[in-house]
N, C-alpha and C positions, 0 to 999 in steps of 0.2 A: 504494500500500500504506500501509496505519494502522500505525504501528510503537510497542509497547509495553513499555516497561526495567521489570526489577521495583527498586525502591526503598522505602525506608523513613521515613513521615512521622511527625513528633513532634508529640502536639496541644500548642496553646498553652495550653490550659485547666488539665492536668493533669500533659501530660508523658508520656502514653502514648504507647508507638511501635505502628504498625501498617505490615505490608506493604502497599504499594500496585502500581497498576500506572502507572507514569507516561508519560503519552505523550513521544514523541518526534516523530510525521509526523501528520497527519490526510487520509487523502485521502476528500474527500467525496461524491465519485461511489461509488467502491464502496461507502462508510459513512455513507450519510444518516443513520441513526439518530443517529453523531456529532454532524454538523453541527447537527440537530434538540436533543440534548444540551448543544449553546453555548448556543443561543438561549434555552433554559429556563434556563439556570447550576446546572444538574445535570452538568455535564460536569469531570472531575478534583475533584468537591466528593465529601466522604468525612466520615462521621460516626465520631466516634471510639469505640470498642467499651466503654470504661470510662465516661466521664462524658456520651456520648451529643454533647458539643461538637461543633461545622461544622470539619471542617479543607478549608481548598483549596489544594490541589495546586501548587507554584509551574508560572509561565506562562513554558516556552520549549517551544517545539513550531514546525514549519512547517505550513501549511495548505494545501492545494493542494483545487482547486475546476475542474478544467478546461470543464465545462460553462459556469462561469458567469466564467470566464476570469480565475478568482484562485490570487495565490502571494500569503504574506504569511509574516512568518517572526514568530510572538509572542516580545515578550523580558518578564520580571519589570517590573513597572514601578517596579521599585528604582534598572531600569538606564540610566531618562528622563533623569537628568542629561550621562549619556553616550552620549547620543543621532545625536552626529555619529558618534562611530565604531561605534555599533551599526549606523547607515545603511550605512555603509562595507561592514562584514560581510556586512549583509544582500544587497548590491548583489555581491559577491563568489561569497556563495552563491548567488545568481542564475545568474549568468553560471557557477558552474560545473553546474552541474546543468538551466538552460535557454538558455540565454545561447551567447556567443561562446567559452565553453570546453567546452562540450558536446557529446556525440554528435550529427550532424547530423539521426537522429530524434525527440531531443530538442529540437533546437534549433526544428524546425517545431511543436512543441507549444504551447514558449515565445513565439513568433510570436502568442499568442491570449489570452496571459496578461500581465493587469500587475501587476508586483511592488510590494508593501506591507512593511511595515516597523509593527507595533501594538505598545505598552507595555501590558501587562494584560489580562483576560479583559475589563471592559466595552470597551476600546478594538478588540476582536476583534468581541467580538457587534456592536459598532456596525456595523463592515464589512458583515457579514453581513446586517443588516437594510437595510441602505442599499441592496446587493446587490438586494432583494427588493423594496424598492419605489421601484427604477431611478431612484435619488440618488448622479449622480458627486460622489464625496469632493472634489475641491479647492470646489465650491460649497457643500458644507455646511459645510466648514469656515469660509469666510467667511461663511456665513450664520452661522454659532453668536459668529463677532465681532460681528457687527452685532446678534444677542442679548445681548450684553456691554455693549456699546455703547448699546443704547436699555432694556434692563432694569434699575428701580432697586433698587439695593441686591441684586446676584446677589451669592450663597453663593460667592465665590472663595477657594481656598484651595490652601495646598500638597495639601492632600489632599481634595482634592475636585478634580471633571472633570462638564466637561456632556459629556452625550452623546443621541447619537439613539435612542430607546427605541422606538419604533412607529411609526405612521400609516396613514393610507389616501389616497384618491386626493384631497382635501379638506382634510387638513391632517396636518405631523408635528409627533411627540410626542419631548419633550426633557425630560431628570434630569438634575438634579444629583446625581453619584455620591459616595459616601464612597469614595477609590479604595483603600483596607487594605483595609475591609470589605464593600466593595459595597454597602454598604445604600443607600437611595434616600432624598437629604433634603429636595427637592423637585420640581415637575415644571412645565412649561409648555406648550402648544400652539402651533404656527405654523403660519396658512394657506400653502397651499403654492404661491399667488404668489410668497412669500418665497424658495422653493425657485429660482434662478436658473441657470440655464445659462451659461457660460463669457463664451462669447459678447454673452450680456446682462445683463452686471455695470455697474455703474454705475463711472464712474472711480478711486474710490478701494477699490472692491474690482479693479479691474485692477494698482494700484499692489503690491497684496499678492501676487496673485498667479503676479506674477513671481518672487516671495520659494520660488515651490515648483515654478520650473520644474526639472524633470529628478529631484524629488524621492521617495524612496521613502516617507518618513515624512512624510506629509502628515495633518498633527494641527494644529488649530491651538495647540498646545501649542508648536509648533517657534519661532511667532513670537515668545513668551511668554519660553522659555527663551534665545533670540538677545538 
């Protein structure tokens, strides 16, 4: 079930308040049109009725995807610095809702599902498209280091985040995000040799990636902020 609180946002532009509908759950089997909603960043985006301003909705909702075998619990990405004990939470509300504190028909659901842990709408849509064109997360994340690492002069910043934007079977597509604004302040492509499988990490991406074993927040933000 999609479960929606009614709330009330204030644009930043003006100052106008408008009723919204705020998520709480997204389940995306029943509610593709949702999930389809993330990917475009029409999802909790609201135009404000006075001065016509973007407002977006802040980012805490769960996700649930059981076809495609995701739980991810989004938090504000105000709340990155306290990223260990959102982990914490997140791994909490797991286990009580699929996990080892759960109804035992629950529990076999969870069995199919692996839990996630995202700061921010781009950090969620990355999921999703990763999702889609069959990119497990611990390898992009070390792949997006090794973009660090050989790209000169990347836009790093406190507010700013690479993220995975697209692809096809040939190569993925990567932004740099403005993370307040979303806006997009530059892009890159990577043949998707560079795309590696666990398995076939060179040694000093195995050395990293023991940094995220058993981990729910697997961003390479995690190693950043450690």
């Amino acid at each position: 079930m999609s479960i929606f609180n009614r709330a009330v946002a204030k644009c930043a532009n003006c100052g106008h308040e408008k009723e919204v509908k705020l998520a709480a759950s997204v389940n995306a089997v029943r509610r593709p049109d949702l999930r389809a909603a993330i990917l475009d960043a029409t999802f909790q985006a609201e135009a404000c009725e006075e001065c016509g301003g973007p407002i977006r909705l802040p980012a805490h909702l769960t996700y649930l995807d059981t076809g495609r075998g995701q739980w991810i619990l989004l938090q504000d990405a105000s709340g990155l610095p306290q990223w260990a004990a959102e982990e914490q939470e997140a791994r909490e509300i797991f286990e009580e809702n699929f996990g080892k504190n759960a109804p035992p028909a629950s529990q076999e659901i969870g069995e199919n599902l692996t839990p996630r842990l995202v700061f921010g709408w781009p950090a969620l849509r990355e999921k999703l498209i990763a999702s889609d064109l069959s990119v497990r997360d611990l390898p992009l994340e070390l792949l997006k280091v090794t973009i660090l690492r050989d790209v000169p002069d990347p836009p790093l910043a406190d507010q700013s985040e690479l993220r995975l934007t697209g692809g096809d079977d040939a190569a993925l597509q990567f932004s740099w995000i403005n993370t307040e604004t979303e806006a997009t302040l530059s892009g890159l492509e990577v043949p998707r040799e560079g795309d590696r499988d666990s398995d076939d990490q060179p040694e000093d991406w195995m050395d990293l990636s023991a940094k995220f074993e058993g981990a729910l927040f697997v961003d390479m933000k995690r190693l950043i902020l450690a």
